[in-house]
C-alpha positions as CSV (number, residue, x, y, z in Angstrom):
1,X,0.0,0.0,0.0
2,X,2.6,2.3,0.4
3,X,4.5,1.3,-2.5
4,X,1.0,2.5,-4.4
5,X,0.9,5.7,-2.8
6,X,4.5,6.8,-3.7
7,X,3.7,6.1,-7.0
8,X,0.5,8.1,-7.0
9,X,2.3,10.9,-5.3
10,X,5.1,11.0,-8.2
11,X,2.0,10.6,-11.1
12,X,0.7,13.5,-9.4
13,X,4.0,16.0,-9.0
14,X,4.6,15.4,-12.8
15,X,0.9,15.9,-14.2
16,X,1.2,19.3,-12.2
17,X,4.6,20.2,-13.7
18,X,2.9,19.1,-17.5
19,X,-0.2,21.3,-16.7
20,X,1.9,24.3,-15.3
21,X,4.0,24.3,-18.3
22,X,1.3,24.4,-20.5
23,X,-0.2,27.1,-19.0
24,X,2.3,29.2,-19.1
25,X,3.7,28.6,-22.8
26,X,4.6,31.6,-25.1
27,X,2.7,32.0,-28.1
28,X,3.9,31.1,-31.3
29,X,5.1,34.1,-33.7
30,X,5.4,33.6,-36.9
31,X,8.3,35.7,-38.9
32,X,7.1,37.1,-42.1
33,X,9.1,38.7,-45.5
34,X,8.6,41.5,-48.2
35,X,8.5,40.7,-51.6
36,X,11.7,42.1,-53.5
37,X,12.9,43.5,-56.7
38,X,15.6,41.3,-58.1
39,X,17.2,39.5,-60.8
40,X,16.6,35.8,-61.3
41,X,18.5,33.9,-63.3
42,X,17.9,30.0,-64.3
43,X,21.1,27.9,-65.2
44,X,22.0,24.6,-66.0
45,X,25.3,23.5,-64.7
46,X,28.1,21.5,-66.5
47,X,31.0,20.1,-64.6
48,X,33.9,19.5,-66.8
49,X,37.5,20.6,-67.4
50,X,39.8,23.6,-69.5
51,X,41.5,22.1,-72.3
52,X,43.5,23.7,-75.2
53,X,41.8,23.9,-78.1
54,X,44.8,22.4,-80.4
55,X,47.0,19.9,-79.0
56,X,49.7,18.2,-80.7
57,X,51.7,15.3,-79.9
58,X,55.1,15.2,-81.3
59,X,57.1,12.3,-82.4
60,X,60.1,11.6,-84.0
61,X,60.9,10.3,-87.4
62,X,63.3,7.5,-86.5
63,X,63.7,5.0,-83.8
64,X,66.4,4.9,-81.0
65,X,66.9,6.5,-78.1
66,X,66.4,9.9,-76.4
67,X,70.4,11.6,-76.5
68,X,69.2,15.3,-75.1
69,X,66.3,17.2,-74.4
70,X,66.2,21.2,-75.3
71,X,62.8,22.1,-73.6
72,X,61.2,21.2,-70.7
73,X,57.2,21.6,-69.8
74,X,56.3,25.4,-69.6
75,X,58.7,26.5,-72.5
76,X,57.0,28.6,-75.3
77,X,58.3,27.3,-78.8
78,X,58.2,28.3,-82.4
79,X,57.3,25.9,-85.5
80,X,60.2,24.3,-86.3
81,X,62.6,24.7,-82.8
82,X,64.3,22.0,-81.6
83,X,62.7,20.1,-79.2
84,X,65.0,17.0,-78.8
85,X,67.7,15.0,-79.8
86,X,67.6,11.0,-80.9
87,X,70.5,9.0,-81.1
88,X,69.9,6.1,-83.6
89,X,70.7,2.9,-82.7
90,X,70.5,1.1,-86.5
91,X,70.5,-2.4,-86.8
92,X,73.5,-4.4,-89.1
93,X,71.1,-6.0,-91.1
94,X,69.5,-2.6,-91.9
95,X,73.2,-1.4,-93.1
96,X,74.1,-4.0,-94.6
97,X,71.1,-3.9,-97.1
98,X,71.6,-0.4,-97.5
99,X,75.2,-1.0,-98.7
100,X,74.1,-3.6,-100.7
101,X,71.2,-0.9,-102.2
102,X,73.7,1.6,-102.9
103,X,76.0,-0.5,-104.5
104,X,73.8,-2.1,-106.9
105,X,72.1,1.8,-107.7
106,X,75.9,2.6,-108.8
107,X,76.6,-0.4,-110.8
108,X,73.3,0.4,-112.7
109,X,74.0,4.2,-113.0
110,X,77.4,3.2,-114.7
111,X,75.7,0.9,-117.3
112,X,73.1,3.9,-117.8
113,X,76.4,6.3,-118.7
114,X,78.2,3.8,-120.6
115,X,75.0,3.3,-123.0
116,X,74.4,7.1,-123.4
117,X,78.0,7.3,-124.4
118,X,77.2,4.3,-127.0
119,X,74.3,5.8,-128.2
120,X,75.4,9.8,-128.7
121,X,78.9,7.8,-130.9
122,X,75.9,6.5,-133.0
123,X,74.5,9.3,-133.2
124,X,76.8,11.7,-134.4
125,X,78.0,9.0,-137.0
126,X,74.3,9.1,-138.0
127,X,74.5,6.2,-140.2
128,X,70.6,4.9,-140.1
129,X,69.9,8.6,-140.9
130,X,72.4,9.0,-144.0
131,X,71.6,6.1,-145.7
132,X,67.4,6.7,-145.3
133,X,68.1,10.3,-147.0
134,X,70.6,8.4,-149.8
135,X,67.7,6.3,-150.2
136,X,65.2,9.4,-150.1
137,X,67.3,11.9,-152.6
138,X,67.9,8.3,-155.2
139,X,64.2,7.8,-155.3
140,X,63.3,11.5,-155.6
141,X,65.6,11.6,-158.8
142,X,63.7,8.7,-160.0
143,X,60.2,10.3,-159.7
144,X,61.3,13.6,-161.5
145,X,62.7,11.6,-164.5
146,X,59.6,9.4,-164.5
147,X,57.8,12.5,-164.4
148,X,59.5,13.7,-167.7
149,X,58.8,10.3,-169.5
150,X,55.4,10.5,-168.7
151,X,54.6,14.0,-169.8
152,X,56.3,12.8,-173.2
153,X,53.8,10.0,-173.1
154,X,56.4,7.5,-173.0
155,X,55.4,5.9,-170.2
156,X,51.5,5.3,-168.6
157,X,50.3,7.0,-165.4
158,X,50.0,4.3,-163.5
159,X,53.3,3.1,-164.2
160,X,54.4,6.7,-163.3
161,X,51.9,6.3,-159.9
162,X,54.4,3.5,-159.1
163,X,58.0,5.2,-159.0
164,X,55.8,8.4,-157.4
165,X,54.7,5.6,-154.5
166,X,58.2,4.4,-153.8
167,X,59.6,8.6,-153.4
168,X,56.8,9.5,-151.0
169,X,57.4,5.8,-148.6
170,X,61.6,6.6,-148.9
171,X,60.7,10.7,-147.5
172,X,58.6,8.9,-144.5
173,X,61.4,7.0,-144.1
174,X,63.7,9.3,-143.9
175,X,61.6,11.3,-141.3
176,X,60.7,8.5,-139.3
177,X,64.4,7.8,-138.7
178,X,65.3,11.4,-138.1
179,X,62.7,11.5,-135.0
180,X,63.5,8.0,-134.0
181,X,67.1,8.9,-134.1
182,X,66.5,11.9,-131.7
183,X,63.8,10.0,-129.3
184,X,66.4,7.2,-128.6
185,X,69.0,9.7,-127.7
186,X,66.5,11.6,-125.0
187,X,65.2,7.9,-123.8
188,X,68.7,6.4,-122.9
189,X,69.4,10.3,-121.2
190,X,65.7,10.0,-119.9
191,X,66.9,5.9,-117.8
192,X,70.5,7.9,-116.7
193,X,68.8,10.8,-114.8
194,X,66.4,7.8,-113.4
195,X,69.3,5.6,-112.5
196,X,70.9,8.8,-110.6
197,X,67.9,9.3,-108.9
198,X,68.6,5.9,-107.9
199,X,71.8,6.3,-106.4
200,X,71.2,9.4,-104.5
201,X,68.3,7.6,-102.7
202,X,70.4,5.0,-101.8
203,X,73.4,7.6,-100.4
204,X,71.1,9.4,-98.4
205,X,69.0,6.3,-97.0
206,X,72.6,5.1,-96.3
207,X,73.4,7.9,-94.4
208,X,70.1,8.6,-92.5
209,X,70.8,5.0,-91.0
210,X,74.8,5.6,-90.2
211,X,74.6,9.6,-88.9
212,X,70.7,10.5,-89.1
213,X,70.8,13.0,-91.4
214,X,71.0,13.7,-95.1
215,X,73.6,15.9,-96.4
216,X,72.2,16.0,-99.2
217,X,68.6,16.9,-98.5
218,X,69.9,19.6,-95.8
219,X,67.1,17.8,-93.5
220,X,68.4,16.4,-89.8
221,X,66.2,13.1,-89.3
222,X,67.4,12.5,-85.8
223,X,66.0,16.0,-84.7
224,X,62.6,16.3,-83.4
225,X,61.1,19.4,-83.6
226,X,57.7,21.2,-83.0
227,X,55.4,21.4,-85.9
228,X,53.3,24.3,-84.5
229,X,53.9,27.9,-82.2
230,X,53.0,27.2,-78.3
231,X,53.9,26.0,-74.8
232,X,55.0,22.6,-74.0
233,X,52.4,20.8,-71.8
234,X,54.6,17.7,-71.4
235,X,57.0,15.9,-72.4
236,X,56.5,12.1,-71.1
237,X,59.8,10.7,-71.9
238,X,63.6,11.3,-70.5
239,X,67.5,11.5,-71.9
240,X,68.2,7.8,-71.8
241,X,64.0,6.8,-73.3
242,X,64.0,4.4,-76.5
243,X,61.6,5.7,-79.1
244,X,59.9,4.3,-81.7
245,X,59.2,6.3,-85.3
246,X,55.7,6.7,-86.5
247,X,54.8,4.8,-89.7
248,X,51.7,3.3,-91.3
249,X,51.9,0.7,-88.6
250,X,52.6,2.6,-85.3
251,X,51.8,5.8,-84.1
252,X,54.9,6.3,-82.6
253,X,56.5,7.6,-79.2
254,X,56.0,10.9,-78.6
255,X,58.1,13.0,-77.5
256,X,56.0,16.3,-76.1
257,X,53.0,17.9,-76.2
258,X,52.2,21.2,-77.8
259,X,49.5,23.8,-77.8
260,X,48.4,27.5,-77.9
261,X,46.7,28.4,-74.3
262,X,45.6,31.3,-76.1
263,X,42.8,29.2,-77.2
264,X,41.0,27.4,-74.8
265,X,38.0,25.5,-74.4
266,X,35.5,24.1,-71.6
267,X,34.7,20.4,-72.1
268,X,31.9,19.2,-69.8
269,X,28.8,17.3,-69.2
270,X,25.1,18.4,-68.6
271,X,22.3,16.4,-67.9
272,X,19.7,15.2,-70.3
273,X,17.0,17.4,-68.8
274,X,19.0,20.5,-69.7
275,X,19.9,19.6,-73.1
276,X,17.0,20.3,-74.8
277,X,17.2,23.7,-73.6
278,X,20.3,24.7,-74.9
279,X,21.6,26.5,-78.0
280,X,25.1,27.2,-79.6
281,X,26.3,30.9,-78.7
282,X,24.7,30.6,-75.2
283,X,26.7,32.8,-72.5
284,X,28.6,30.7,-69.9
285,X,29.8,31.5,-66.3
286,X,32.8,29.4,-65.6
287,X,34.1,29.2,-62.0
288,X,37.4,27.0,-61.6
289,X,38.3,25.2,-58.3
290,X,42.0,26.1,-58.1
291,X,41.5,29.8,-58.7
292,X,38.8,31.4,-56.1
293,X,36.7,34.1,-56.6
294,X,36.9,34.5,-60.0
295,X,34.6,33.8,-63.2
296,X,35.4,33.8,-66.4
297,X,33.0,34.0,-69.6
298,X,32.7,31.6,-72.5
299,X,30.3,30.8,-74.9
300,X,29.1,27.8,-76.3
301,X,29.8,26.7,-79.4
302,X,29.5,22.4,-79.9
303,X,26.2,20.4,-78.0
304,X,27.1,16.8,-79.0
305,X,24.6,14.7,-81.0
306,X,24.3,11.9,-78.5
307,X,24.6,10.9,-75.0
308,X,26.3,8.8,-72.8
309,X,25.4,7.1,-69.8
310,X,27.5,8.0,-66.4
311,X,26.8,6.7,-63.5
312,X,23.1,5.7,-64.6
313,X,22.3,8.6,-65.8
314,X,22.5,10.2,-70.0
315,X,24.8,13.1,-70.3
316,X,25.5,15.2,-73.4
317,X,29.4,16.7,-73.7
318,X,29.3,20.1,-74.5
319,X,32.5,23.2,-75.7
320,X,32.7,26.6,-74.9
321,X,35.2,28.7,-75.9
322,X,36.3,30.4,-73.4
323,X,37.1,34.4,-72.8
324,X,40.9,34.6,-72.9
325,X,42.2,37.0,-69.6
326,X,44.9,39.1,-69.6
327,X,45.6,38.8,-65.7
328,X,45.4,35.0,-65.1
329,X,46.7,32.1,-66.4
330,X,44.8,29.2,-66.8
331,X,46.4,25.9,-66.6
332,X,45.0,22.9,-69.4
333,X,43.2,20.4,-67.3
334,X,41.7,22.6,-64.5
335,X,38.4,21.3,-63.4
336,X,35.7,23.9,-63.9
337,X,32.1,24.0,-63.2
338,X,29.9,26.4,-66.0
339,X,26.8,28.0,-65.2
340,X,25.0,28.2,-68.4
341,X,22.6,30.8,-68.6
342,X,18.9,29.4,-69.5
343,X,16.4,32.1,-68.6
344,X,17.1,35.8,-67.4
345,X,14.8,38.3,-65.6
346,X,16.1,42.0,-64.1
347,X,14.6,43.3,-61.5
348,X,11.5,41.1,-60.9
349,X,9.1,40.9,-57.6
350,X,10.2,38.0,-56.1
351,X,10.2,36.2,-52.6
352,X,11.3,32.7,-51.6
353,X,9.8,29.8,-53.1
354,X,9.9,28.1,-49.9
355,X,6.8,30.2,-49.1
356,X,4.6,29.2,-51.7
357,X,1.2,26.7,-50.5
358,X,0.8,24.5,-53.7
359,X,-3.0,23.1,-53.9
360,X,-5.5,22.1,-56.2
361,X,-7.1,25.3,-56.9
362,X,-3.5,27.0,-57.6
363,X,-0.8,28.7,-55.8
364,X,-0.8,30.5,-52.7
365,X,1.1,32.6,-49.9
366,X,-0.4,33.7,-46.9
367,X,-0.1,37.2,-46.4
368,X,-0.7,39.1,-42.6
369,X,-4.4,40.6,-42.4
370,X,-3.8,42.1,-38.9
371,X,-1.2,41.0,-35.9
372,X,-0.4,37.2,-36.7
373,X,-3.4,37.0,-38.5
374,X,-2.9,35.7,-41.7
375,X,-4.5,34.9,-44.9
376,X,-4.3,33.1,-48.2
377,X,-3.8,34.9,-51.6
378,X,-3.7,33.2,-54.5
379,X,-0.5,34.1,-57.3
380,X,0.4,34.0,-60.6
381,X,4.5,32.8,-60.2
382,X,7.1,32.8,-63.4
383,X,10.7,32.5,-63.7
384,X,12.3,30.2,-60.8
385,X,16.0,29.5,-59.7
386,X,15.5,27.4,-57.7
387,X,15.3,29.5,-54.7
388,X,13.8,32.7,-55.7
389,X,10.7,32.8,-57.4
390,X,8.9,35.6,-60.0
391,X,5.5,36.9,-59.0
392,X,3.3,37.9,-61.7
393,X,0.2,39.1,-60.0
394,X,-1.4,38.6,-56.5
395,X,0.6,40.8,-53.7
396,X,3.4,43.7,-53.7
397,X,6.3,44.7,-52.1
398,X,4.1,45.7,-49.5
399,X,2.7,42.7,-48.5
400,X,4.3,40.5,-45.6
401,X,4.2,37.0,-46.3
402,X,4.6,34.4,-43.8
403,X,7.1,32.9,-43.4
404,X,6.6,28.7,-44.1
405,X,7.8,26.5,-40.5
406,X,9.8,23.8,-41.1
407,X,10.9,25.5,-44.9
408,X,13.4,28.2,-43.0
């Protein structure tokens, strides 16, 4: 029994504490806002990276191994500076056949001579000439005495057709042996220029393998150099690095990387819910993680045709070109987030859009009637960022809206 009336007692002291409380609880006050003038903007964001707009990998055009190096990442270069050194390593085999190339090129090139010597004796003799014209002038003589006979009518016309026949084949003789005569001359000079061609290929192929560059071509193989004006990005090998040549069956080592960061570019990703809403020469707002505070324009220029799937959802790569600033230097491969400008309006009559009551019969804020007395007011809303919302119609900047609990 007396177990039960402690118990009672302590039911009794805590009811009274509960009831006293709620007595004397403060009334609720709810906080309420002016509608303001401002500018909302709606974006769609892109994360993505800067990236030069050109870049080029260089490589070199023979194999072996890396001797020096002339520029390091950083350097601004010209068209055609050195870049670096390769030090060929050939193999015998390769020598050997070269040899073996050039030799046979100058046993051919001597034949080639010695006939073009043979031929211009023969030609100055002129023998095959000489006797076609003997032949020519002997049967001209004939047809002019022929001629005479048969005006005297000693002889018939067709008889005199005959001897005119044989003069007129002995002249296209004698003219067909003429031009031959000259044609055979310019054909065997025609095989000695080919034959020295020959040779000279084989000299300098022989001494591209030996020294790695042509002496006779004025062209240094072993020397890499950059093919375009800008700043080395990287160079991925070191002095000691075997290389490989680029062909038609490897792409080849390369050596550095070139481009102009004069020309730069954003390369990101939007959702496909923005995409649709987005058109080339759009402004951008580009913010970059490693430099703070700072934006820098671009505009858009290339919205790709389809989408690929990251991380389960469709995304659509997208370029900008970017606005190039005087006063800071941006680095190729910063990441960078764009804001991409969708929908604009200055100066509208906005409040939060936490504070808006959404219901069947529209939208609603609740605007104080007297002291925290409040009520509802339909509105016509527009343009949203997401935070601030555009009213249309229904209150002004003098009305106080309340304040949504559990929105703050």
């Amino acid at each position: 029994m007396i177990t039960l009336a402690i118990i009672l007692a302590i039911l009794s002291i805590l009811l009274g504490v509960y009831f006293y409380k709620q007595a004397n609880k403060e009334p609720i006050v709810y906080e309420t806002e002016n509608p303001e003038y401002r500018d909302i903007v709606k974006k769609a964001v892109a994360s993505g990276a800067v990236r030069p707009r050109k870049e080029v990998f260089v490589k070199p055009q023979v194999s072996g191994v890396v001797e020096e190096l002339y520029v390091q990442a950083g350097d601004l270069v010209k068209q055609g500076q050195n870049i670096a050194k390769i030090k060929l390593v050939p193999s015998q085999v390769n020598i050997n056949n070269a040899r073996n190339s050039l030799e046979l090129a100058r046993i051919r090139f001597d034949e080639a001579k010695r006939e073009l010597e043979r031929q211009k004796g023969l030609n100055v003799r002129r023998l095959d000439v000489d006797a076609a014209r003997l032949r020519f002038e002997e049967a001209e003589r004939e047809e002019k005495r022929y001629a005479a006979l048969f005006s005297d009518g000693v002889i018939s016309e067709q008889e005199y057709n005959s001897y005119r026949t044989q003069m007129e084949l002995a002249k296209a003789e004698f003219e067909n042996v003429q031009v031959a005569s000259g044609n055979s001359l310019a054909a065997f000079e025609s095989e000695l220029n080919i034959r020295r061609q020959e040779l000279e290929a084989s000299e300098n192929n022989l001494q591209l393998l030996q020294e790695g560059a042509s002496r006779k071509s004025q062209q240094v193989a072993n020397m890499v150099t950059s093919t375009v004006d800008g700043m080395i990005l990287d160079i991925p090998v070191e002095v000691g690095t075997s290389v490989i040549e680029r062909n038609n069956f490897n792409e080849g080592t390369t050596i550095a990387s070139v481009a102009d960061m004069k020309s730069l570019v954003f390369v990101g990703q939007v959702d496909e819910s923005d995409v649709g809403k987005l058109r080339e020469g759009m402004p951008l707002e580009l913010t970059v993680g490693a430099i703070e505070g700072e934006r820098f324009g671009a505009t858009l220029e290339y919205i790709a045709p389809k989408g690929v799937t990251v991380d389960g959802s469709v995304k659509f790569e997208i370029k900008a070109a970017i606005i190039p600033s005087e006063d800071i230097f941006l680095r190729a491969g910063y990441s960078a987030n764009a804001d991409i400008i969708l929908d604009k309006r200055e100066k509208a009559l906005s409040i939060k859009e936490r504070d808006l009551i959404f219901g069947e019969e529209g939208t609603f804020v609740e605007v104080e009637s007297g002291d925290q007395v409040f009520e509802k007011k339909p509105v016509q809303v527009g343009l949203s960022d997401g935070i601030q919302i555009e009213i249309l119609t229904g209150i002004d900047t003098s009305s106080q809206v309340k304040i949504q609990a559990g929105k703050q």
